[in-house]
C-alpha positions as CSV (number, residue, x, y, z in Angstrom):
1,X,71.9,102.5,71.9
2,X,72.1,103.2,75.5
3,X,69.2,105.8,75.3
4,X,66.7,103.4,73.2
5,X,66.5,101.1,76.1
6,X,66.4,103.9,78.3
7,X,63.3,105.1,76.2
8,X,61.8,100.9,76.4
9,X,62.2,101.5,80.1
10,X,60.1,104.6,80.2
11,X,57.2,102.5,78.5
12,X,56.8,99.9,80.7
13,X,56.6,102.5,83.2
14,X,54.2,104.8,81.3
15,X,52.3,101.9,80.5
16,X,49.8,103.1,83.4
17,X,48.5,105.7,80.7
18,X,47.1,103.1,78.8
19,X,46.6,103.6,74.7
20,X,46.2,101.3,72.1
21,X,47.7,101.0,68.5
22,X,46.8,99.5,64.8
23,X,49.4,99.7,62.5
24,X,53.1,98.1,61.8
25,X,55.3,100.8,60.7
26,X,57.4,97.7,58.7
27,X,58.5,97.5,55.1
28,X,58.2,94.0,53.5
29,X,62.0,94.3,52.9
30,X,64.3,92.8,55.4
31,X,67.9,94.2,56.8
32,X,71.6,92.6,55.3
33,X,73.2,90.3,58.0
34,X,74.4,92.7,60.7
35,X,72.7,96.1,60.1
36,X,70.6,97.4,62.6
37,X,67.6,99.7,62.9
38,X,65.5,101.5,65.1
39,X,62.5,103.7,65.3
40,X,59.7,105.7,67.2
41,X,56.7,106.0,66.6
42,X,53.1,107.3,67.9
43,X,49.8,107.3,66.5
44,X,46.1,108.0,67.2
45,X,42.4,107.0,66.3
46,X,40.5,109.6,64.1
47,X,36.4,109.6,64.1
48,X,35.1,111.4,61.7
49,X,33.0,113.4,64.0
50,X,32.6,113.6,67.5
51,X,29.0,112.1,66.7
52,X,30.5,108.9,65.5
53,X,32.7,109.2,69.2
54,X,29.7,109.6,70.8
55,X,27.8,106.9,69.2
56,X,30.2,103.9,69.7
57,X,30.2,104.9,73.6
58,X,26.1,104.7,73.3
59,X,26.0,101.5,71.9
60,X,28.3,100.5,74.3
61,X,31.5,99.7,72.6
62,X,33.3,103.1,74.3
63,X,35.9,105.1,72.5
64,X,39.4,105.3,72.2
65,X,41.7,107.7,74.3
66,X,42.2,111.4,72.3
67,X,46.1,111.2,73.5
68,X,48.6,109.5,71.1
69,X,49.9,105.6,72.0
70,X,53.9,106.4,71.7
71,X,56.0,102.7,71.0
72,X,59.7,102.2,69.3
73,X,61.2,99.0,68.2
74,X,64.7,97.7,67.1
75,X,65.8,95.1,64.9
76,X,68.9,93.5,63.7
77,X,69.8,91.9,60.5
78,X,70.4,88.0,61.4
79,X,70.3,86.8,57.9
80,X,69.5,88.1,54.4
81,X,65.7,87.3,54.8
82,X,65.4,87.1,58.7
83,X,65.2,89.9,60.8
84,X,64.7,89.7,64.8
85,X,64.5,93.2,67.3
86,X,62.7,94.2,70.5
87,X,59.7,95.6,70.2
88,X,56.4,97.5,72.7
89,X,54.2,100.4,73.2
90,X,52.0,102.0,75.3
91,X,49.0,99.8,74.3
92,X,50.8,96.0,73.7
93,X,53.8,96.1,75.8
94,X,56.8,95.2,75.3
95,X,58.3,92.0,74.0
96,X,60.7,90.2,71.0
97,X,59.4,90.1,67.3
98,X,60.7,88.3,63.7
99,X,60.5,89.5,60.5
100,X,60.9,86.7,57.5
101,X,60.8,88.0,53.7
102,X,59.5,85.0,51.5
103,X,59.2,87.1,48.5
104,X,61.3,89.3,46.4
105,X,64.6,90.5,47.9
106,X,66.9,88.0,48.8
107,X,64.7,85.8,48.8
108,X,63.9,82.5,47.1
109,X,61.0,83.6,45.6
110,X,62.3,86.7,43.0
111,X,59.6,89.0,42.1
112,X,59.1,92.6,42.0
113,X,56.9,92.6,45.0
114,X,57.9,91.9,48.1
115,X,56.5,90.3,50.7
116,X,57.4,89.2,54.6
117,X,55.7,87.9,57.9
118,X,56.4,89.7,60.9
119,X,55.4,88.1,65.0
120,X,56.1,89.1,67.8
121,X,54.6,89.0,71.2
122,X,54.8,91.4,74.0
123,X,53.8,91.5,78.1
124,X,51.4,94.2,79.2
125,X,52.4,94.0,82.9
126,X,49.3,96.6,83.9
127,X,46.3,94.6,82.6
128,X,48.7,91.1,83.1
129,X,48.4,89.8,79.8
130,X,50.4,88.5,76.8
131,X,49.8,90.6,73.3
132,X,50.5,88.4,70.6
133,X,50.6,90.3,66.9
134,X,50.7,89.4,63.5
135,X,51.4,91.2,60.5
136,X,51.4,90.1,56.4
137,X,53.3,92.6,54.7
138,X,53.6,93.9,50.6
139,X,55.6,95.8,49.4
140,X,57.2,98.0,46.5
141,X,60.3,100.4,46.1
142,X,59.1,103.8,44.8
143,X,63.3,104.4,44.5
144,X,66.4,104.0,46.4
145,X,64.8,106.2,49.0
146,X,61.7,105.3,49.3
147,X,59.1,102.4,50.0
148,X,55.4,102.0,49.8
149,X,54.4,98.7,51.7
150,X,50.4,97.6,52.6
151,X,49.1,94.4,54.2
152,X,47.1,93.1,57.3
153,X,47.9,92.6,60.4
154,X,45.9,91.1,63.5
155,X,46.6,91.7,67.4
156,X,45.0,90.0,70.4
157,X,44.7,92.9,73.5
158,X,42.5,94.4,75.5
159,X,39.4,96.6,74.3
160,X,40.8,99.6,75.1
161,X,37.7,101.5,74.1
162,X,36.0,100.8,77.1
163,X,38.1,103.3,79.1
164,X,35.8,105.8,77.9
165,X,33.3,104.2,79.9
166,X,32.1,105.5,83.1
167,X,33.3,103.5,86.1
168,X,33.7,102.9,89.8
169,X,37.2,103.2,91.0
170,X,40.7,104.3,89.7
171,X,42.1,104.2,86.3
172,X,44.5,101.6,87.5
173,X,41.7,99.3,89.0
174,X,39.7,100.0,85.3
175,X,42.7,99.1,83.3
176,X,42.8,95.6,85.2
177,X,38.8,95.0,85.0
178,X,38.7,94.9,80.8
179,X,38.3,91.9,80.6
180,X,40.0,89.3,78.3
181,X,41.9,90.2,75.4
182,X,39.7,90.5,72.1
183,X,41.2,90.3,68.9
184,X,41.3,92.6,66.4
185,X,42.4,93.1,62.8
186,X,42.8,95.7,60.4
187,X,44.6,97.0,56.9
188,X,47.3,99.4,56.5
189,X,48.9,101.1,53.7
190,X,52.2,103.2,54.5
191,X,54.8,104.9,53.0
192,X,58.7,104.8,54.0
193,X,61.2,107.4,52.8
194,X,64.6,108.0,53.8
195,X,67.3,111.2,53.4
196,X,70.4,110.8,51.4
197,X,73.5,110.5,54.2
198,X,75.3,113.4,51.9
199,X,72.7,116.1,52.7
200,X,73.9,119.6,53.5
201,X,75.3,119.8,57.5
202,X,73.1,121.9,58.6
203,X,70.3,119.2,57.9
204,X,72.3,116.1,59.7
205,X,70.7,116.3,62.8
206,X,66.8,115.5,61.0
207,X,66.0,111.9,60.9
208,X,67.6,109.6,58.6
209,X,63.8,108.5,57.4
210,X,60.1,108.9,58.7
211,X,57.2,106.4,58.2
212,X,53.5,107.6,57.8
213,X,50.8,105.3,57.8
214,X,47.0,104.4,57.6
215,X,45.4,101.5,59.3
216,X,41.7,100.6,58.8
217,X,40.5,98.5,61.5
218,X,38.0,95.8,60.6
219,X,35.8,96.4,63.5
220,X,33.3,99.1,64.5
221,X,34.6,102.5,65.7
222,X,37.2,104.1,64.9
223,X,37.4,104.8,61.5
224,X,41.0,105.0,61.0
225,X,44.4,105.5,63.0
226,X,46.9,108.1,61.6
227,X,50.8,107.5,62.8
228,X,54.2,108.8,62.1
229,X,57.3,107.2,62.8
230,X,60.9,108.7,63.0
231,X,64.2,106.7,62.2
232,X,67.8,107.8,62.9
């Protein structure tokens, strides 16, 4: 525990390197009352070409850092449909988040879907701002061990692609002269898997489960974001 909010500590002060991030890395399923679980993750936008690249900074828009925007969270079980964690990255900060699951689960609302809200909110200290995200998740249990879960999320931040941009200055100055935060949105579809706890010894030190996800952003440029998550 002692070494995640070591890791939290080293993002604020990374933060400097700027990055930005579409996805949720979430399953619609909540944690039992007094579980706990944490996770890193990193991911990075993917142009189909470097003529597409080169076309959003032409018409202005800029483009989005090649180097991968690295973030964890961790979340606790407060009750069977309510989960609440800490939560930041490279590109939103850091900040407190909530999970509810209004369908399926343990949930009032049985069905073979499920389905949650996450929030959260999290201070970017380098451009001075407040992120606030939102995510509606779905989800489905492929087996014990694994999970496919898809949705939408939206997230107010900064336009990161205009770093790509030529300016005046330093990269600290740049990252303070975006502007106001824009919001963005954008669909995901993920998949969740997880090792059995009896696997042979030599294989105990992988992690206990890894997340891979798409994100579409409903905006112009980029075409997708690719990222991988690692549990323990």
């Amino acid at each position: 525990m002692r070494s995640f909010f070591v890791a939290l500590l080293w993002i604020v002060l990374l933060l400097p390197q700027e990055g930005c991030f579409f996805g949720t890395f979430q399953t619609a399923r909540t944690l039992a009352p007094g579980e706990v679980d944490a996770g890193w993750f990193l991911t990075y936008p993917l142009y189909f070409n470097r003529n597409v690249r080169e076309k959003s900074e032409a018409e202005g828009l800029g483009s989005f850092d090649s180097r991968p925007n690295v973030g964890g969270f961790m979340a606790y079980g407060a009750s069977p449909i309510l989960d609440v964690g800490l939560w930041g990255s490279l590109g939103e900060g850091v900040g407190p988040f909530a999970k509810l699951q209004f369908l399926g689960g343990a949930s009032p609302l049985p069905s073979p879907i499920d389905g949650a809200l996450w929030a959260g909110f999290g201070y970017h200290p380098v451009v001075d701002g407040i992120t606030g995200k939102v995510a509606v998740i779905g989800g489905a249990r492929l087996s014990e061990f694994s999970t496919l879960y898809f949705g939408w999320m939206g997230v107010n931040l900064p336009d990161y692609r205009k770093l790509q941009l030529p300016y005046d200055g330093t990269l600290w100055s740049h990252l303070r002269d975006l502007g106001t935060f824009k919001f963005f949105h954008a669909l995901f579809l993920g998949v969740d898997v997880a090792r059995r706890s009896d696997v042979d010894p030599r294989y105990q030190r992988l992690p206990f489960g890894i997340s891979m996800e798409f994100t579409l952003p409903l905006v112009r440029y980029p075409a997708l974001f690719f990222g991988v998550q690692l549990k323990r």
